[in-house]
MOPAC internal coordinates of N, CA, C and O (Angstrom, degrees):
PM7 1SCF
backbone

  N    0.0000 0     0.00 0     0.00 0    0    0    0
  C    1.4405 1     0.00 0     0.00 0    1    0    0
  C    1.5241 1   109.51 1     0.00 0    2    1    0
  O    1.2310 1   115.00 1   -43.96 1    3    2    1
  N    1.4067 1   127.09 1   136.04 1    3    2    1
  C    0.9889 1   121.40 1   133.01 1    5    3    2
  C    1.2950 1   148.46 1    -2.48 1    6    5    3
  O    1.2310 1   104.89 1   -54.21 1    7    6    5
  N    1.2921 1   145.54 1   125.79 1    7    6    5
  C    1.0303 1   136.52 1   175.33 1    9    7    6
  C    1.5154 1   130.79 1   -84.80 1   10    9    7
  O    1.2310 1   116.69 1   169.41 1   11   10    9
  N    1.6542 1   123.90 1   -10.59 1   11   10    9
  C    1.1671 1   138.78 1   153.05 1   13   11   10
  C    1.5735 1   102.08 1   -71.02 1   14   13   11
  O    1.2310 1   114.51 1   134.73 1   15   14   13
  N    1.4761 1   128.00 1   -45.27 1   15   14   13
  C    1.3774 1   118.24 1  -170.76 1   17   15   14
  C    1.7651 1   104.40 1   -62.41 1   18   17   15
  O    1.2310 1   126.39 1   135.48 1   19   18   17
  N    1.3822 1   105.31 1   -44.52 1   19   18   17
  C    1.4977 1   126.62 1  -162.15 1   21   19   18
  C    1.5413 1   102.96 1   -43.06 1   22   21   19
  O    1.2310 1   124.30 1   137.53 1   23   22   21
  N    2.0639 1   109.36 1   -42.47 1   23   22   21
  C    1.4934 1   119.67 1  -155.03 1   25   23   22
  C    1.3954 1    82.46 1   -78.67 1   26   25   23
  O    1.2310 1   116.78 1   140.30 1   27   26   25
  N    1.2845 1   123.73 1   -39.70 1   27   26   25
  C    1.7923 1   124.62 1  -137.69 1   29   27   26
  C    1.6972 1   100.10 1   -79.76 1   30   29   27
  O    1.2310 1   127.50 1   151.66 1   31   30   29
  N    1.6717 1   103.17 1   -28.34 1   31   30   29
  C    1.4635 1    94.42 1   176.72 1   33   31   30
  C    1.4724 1   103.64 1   -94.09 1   34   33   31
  O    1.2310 1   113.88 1   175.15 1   35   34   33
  N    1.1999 1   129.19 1    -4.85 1   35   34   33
  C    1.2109 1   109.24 1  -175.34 1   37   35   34
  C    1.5896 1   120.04 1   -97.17 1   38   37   35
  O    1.2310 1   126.62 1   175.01 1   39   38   37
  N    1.3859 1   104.88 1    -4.99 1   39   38   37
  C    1.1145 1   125.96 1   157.12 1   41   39   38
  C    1.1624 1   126.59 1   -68.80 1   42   41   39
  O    1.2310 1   122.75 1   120.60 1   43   42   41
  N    1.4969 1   112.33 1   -59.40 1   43   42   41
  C    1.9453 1   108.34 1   164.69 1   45   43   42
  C    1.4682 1   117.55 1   -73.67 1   46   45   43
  O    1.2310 1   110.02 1  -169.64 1   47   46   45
  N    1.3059 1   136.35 1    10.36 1   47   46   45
  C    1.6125 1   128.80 1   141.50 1   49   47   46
  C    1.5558 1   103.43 1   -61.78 1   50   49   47
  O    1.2310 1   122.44 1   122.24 1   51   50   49
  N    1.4787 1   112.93 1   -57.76 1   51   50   49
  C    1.6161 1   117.57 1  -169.46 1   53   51   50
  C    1.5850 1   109.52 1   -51.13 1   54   53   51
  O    1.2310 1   112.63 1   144.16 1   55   54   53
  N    1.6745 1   131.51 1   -35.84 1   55   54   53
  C    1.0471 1   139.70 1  -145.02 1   57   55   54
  C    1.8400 1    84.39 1   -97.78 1   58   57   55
  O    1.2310 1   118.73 1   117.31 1   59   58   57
  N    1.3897 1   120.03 1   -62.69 1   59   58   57
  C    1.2418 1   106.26 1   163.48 1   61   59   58
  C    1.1997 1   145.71 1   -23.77 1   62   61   59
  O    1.2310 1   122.08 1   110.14 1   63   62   61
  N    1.5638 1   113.62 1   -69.86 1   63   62   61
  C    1.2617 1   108.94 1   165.18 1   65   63   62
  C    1.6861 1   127.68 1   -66.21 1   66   65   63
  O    1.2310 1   113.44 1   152.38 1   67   66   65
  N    1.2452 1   130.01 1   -27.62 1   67   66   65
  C    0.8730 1   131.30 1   139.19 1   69   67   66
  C    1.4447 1   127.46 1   -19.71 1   70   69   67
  O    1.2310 1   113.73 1   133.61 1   71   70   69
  N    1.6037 1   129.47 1   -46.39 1   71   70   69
  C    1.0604 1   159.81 1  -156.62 1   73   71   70
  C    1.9263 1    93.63 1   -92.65 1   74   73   71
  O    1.2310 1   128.80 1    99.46 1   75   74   73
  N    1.5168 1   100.66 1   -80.54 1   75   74   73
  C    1.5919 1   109.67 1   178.03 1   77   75   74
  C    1.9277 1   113.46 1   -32.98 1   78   77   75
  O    1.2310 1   137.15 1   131.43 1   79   78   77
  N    1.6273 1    84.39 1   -48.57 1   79   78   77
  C    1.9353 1    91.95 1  -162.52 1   81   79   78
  C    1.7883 1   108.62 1   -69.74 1   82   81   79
  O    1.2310 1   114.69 1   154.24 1   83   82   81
  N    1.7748 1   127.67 1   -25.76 1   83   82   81
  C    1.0354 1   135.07 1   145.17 1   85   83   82
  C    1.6482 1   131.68 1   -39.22 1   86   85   83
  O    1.2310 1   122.81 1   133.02 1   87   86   85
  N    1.4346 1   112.22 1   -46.98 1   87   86   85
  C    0.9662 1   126.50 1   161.08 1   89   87   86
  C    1.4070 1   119.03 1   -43.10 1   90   89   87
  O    1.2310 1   129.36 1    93.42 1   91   90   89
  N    1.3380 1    99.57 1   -86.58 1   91   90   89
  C    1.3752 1   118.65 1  -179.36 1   93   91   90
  C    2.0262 1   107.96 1   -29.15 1   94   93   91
  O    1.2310 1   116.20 1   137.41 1   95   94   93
  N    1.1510 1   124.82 1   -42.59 1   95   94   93
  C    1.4592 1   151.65 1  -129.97 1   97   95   94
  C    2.0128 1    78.69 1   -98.25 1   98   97   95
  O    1.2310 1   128.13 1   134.19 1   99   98   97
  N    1.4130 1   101.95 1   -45.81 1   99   98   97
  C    1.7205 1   110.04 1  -164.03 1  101   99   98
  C    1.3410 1    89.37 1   -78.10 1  102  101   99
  O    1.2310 1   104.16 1   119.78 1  103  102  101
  N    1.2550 1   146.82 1   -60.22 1  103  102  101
  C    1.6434 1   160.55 1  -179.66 1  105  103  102
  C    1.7043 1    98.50 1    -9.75 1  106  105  103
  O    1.2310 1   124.29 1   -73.84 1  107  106  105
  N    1.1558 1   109.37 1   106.16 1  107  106  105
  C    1.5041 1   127.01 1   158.89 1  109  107  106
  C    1.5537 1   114.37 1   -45.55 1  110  109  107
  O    1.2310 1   111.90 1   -47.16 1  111  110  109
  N    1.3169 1   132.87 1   132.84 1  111  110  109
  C    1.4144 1   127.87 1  -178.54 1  113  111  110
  C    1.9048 1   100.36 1   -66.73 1  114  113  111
  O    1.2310 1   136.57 1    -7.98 1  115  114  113
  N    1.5388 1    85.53 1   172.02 1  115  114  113
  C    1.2916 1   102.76 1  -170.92 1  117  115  114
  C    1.5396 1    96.79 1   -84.30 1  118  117  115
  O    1.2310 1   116.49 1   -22.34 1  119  118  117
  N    1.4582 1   124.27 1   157.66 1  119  118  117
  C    1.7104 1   100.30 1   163.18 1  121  119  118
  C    1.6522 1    83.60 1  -134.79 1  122  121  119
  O    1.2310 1   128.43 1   -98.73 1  123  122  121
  N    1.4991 1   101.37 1    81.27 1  123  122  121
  C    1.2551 1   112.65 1   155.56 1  125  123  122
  C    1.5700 1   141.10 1   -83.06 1  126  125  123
  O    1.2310 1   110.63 1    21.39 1  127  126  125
  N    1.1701 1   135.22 1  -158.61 1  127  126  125
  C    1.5614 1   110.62 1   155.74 1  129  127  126
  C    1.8202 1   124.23 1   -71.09 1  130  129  127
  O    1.2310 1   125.54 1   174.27 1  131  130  129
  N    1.1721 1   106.97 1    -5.73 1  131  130  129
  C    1.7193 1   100.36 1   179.36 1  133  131  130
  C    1.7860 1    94.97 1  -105.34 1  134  133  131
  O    1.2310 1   106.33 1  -151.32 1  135  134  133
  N    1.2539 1   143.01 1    28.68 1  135  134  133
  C    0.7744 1   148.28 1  -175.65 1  137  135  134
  C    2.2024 1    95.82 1  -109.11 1  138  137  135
  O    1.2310 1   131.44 1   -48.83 1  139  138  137
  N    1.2813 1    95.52 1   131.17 1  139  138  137
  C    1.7812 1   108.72 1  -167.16 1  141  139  138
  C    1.5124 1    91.29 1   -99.80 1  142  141  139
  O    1.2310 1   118.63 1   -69.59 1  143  142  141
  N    1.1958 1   120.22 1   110.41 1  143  142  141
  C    1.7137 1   116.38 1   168.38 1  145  143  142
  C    1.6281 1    87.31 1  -102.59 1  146  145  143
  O    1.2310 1   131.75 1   -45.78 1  147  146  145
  N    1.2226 1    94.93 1   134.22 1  147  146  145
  C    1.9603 1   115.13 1   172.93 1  149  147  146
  C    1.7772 1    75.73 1   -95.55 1  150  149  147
  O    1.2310 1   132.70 1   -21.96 1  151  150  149
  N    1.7741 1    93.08 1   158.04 1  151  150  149
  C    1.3688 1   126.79 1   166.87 1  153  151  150
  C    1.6596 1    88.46 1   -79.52 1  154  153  151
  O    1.2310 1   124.53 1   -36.99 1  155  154  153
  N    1.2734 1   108.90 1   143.01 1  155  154  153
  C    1.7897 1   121.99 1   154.17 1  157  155  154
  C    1.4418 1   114.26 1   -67.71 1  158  157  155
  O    1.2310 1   127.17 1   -58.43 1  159  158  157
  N    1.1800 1   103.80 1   121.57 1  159  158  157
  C    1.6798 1   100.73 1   169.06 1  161  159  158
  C    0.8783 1   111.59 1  -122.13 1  162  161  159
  O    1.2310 1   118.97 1   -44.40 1  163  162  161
  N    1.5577 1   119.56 1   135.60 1  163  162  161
  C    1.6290 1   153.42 1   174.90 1  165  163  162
  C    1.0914 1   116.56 1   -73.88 1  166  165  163
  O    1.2310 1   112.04 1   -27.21 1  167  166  165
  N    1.7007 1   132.61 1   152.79 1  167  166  165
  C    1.4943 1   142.04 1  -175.49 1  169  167  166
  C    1.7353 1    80.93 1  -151.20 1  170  169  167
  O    1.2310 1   135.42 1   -57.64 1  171  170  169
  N    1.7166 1    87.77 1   122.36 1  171  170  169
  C    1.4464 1   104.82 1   161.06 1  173  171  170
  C    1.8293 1   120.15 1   -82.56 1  174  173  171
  O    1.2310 1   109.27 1   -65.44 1  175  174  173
  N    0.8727 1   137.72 1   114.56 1  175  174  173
  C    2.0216 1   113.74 1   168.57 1  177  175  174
  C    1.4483 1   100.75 1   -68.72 1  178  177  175
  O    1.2310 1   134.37 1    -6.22 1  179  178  177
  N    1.3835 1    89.82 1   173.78 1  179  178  177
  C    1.8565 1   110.93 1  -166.92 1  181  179  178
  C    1.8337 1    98.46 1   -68.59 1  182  181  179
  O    1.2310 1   130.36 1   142.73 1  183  182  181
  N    2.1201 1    97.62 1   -37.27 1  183  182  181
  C    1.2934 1    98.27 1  -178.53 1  185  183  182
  C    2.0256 1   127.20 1   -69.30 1  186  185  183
  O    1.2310 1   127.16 1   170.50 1  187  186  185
  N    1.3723 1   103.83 1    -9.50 1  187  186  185
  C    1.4125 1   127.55 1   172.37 1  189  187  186
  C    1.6257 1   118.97 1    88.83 1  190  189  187
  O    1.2310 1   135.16 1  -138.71 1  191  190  189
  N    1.8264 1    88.28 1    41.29 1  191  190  189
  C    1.5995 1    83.14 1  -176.07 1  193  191  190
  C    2.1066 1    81.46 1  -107.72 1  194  193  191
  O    1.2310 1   133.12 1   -11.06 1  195  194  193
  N    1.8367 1    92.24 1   168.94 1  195  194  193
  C    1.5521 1    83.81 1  -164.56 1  197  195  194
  C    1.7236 1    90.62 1  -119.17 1  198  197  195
  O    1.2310 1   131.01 1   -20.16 1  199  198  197
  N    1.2119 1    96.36 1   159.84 1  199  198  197
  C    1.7416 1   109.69 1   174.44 1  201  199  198
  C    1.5482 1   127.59 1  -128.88 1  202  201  199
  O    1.2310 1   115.97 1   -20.15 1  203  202  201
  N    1.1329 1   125.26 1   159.85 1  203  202  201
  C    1.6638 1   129.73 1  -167.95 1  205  203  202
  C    1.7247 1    83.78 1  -103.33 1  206  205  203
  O    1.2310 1   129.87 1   -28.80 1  207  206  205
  N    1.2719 1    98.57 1   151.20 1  207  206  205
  C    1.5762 1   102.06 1  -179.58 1  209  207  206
  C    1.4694 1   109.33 1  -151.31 1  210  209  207
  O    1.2310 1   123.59 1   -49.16 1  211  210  209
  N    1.3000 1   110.71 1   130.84 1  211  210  209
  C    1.6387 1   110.38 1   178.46 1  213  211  210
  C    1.4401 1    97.08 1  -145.79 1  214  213  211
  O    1.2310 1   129.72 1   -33.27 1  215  214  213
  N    1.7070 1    98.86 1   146.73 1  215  214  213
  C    1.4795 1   122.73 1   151.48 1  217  215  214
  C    1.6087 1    86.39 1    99.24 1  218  217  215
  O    1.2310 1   122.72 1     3.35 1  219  218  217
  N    1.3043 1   112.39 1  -176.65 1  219  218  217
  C    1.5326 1   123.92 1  -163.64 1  221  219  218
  C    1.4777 1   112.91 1  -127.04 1  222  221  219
  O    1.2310 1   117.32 1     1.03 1  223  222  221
  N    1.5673 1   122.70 1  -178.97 1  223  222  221
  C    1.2671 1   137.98 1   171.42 1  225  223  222
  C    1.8889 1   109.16 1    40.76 1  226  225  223
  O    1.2310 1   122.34 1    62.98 1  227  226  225
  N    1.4802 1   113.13 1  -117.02 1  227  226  225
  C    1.3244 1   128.27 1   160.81 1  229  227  226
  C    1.2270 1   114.88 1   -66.18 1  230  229  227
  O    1.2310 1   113.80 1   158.16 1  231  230  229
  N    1.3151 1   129.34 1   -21.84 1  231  230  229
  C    1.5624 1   117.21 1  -151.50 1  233  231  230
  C    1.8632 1    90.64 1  -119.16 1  234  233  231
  O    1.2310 1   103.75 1  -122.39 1  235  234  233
  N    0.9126 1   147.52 1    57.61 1  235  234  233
  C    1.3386 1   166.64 1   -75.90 1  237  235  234
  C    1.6906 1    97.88 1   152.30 1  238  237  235
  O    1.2310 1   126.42 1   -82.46 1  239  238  237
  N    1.8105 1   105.27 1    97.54 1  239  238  237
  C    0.9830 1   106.38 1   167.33 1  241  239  238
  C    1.5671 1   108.20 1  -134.86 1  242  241  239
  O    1.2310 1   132.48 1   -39.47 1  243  242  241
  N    1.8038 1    93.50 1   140.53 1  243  242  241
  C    1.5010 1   108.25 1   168.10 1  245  243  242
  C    1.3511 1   112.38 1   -97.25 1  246  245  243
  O    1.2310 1   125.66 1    -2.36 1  247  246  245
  N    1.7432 1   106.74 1   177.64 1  247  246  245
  C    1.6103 1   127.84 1  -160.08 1  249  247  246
  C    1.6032 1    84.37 1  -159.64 1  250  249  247
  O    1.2310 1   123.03 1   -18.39 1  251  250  249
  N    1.1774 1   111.81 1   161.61 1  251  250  249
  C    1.7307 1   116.64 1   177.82 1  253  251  250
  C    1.6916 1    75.60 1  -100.31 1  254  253  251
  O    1.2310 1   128.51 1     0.02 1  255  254  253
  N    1.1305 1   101.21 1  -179.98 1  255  254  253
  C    1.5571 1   136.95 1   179.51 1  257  255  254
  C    1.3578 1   101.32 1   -43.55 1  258  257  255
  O    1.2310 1   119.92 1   102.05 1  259  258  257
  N    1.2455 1   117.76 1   -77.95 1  259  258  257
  C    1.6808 1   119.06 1  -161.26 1  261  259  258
  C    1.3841 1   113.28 1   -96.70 1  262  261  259
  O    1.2310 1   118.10 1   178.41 1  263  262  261
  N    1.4020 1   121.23 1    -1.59 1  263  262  261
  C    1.4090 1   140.45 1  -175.63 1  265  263  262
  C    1.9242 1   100.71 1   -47.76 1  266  265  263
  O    1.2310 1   122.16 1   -24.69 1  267  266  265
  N    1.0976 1   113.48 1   155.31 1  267  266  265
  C    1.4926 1   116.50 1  -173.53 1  269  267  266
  C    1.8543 1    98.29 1   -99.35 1  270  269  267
  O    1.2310 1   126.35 1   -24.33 1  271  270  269
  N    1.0187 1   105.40 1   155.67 1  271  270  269
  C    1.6011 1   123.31 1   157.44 1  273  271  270
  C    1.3533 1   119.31 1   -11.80 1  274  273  271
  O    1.2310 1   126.96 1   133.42 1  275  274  273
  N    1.8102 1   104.22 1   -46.58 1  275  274  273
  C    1.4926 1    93.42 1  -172.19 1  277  275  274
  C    1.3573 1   117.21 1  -115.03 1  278  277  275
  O    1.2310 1   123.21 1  -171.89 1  279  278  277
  N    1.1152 1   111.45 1     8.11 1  279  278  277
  C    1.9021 1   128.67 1   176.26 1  281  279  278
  C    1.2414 1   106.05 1  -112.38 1  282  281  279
  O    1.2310 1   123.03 1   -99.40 1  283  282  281
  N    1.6196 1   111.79 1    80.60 1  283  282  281
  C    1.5979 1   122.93 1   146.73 1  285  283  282
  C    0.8444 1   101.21 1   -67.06 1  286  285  283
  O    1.2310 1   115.42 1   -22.04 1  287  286  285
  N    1.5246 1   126.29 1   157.96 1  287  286  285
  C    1.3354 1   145.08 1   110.97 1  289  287  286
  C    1.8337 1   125.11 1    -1.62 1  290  289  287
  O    1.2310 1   119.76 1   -90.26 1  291  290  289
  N    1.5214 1   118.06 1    89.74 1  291  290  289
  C    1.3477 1   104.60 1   175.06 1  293  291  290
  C    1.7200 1   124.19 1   -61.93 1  294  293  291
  O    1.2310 1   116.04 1   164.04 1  295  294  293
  N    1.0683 1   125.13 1   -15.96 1  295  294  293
  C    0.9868 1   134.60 1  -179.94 1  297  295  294
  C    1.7490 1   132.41 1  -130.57 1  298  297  295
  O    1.2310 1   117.22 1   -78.80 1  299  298  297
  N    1.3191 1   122.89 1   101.20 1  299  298  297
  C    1.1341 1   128.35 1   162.51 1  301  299  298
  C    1.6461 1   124.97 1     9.55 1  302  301  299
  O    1.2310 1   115.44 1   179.02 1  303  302  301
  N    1.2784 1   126.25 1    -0.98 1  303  302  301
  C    1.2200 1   131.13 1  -156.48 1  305  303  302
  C    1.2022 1   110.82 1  -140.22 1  306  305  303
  O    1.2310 1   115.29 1   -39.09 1  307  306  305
  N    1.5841 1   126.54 1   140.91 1  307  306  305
  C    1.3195 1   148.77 1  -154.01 1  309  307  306
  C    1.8288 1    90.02 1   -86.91 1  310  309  307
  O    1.2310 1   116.71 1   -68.10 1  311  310  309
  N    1.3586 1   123.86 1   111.90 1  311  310  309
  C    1.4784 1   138.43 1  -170.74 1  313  311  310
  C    1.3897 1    94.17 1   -74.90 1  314  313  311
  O    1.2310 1   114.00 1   145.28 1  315  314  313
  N    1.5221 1   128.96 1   -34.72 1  315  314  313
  C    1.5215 1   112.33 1  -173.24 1  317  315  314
  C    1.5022 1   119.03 1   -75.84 1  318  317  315
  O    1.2310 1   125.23 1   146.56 1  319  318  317
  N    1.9185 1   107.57 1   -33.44 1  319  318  317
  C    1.2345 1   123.12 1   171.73 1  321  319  318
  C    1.4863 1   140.08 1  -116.98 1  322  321  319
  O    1.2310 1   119.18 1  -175.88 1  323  322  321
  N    1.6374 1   119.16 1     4.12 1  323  322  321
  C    1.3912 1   134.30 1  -168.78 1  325  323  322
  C    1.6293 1   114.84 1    79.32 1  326  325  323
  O    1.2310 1   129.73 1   169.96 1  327  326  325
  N    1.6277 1    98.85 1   -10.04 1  327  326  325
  C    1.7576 1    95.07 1  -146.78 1  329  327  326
  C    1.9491 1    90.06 1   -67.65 1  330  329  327
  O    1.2310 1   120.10 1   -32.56 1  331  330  329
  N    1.4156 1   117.42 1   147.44 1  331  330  329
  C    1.1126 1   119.26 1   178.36 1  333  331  330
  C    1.6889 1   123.14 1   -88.23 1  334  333  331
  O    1.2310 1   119.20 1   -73.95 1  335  334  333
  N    1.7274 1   119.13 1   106.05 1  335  334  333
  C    1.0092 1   136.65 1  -132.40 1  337  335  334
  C    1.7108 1    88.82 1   -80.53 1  338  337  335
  O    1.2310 1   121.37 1   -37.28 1  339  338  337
  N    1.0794 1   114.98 1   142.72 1  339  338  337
  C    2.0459 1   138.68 1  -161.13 1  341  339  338
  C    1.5545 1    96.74 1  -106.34 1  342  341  339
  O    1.2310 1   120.10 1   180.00 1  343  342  341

């Protein structure tokens, strides 16, 4: 072989897998039976607005109610009232 052919294929193996391993990376989980669904848990405020809540201790993040996946809450604190959410 050639040595321009040699680079050109060895380049589109690289571009491939490259290609495959992206894929794979985008791939939605399975929600099969070895798949762990946690229950959602809720945080009421004192003022009675309600929140989605995940993870523990410090690392404890809220979402208001209808908020999507990727719009937590930057800050620890109830947006309607300041009160700092427990």
């Amino acid at each position: 072989m050639r040595p321009r052919a040699l680079a050109l294929t060895i380049a589109a193996g690289a571009a491939s897998a490259v290609a495959v391993a992206l894929l794979r990376l985008k791939r939605p989980r399975a929600s099969g039976a070895n798949a762990t669904a946690r229950p959602v848990e809720t945080y009421r405020c004192a003022c009675g607005e309600e929140f989605r809540v995940s993870g523990t201790g410090r690392h404890r993040v809220f979402w208001r109610a209808g908020a999507a996946d990727d719009d937590p809450l930057l800050t620890a604190r109830c947006p309607s009232c300041e009160r700092a959410l427990v």
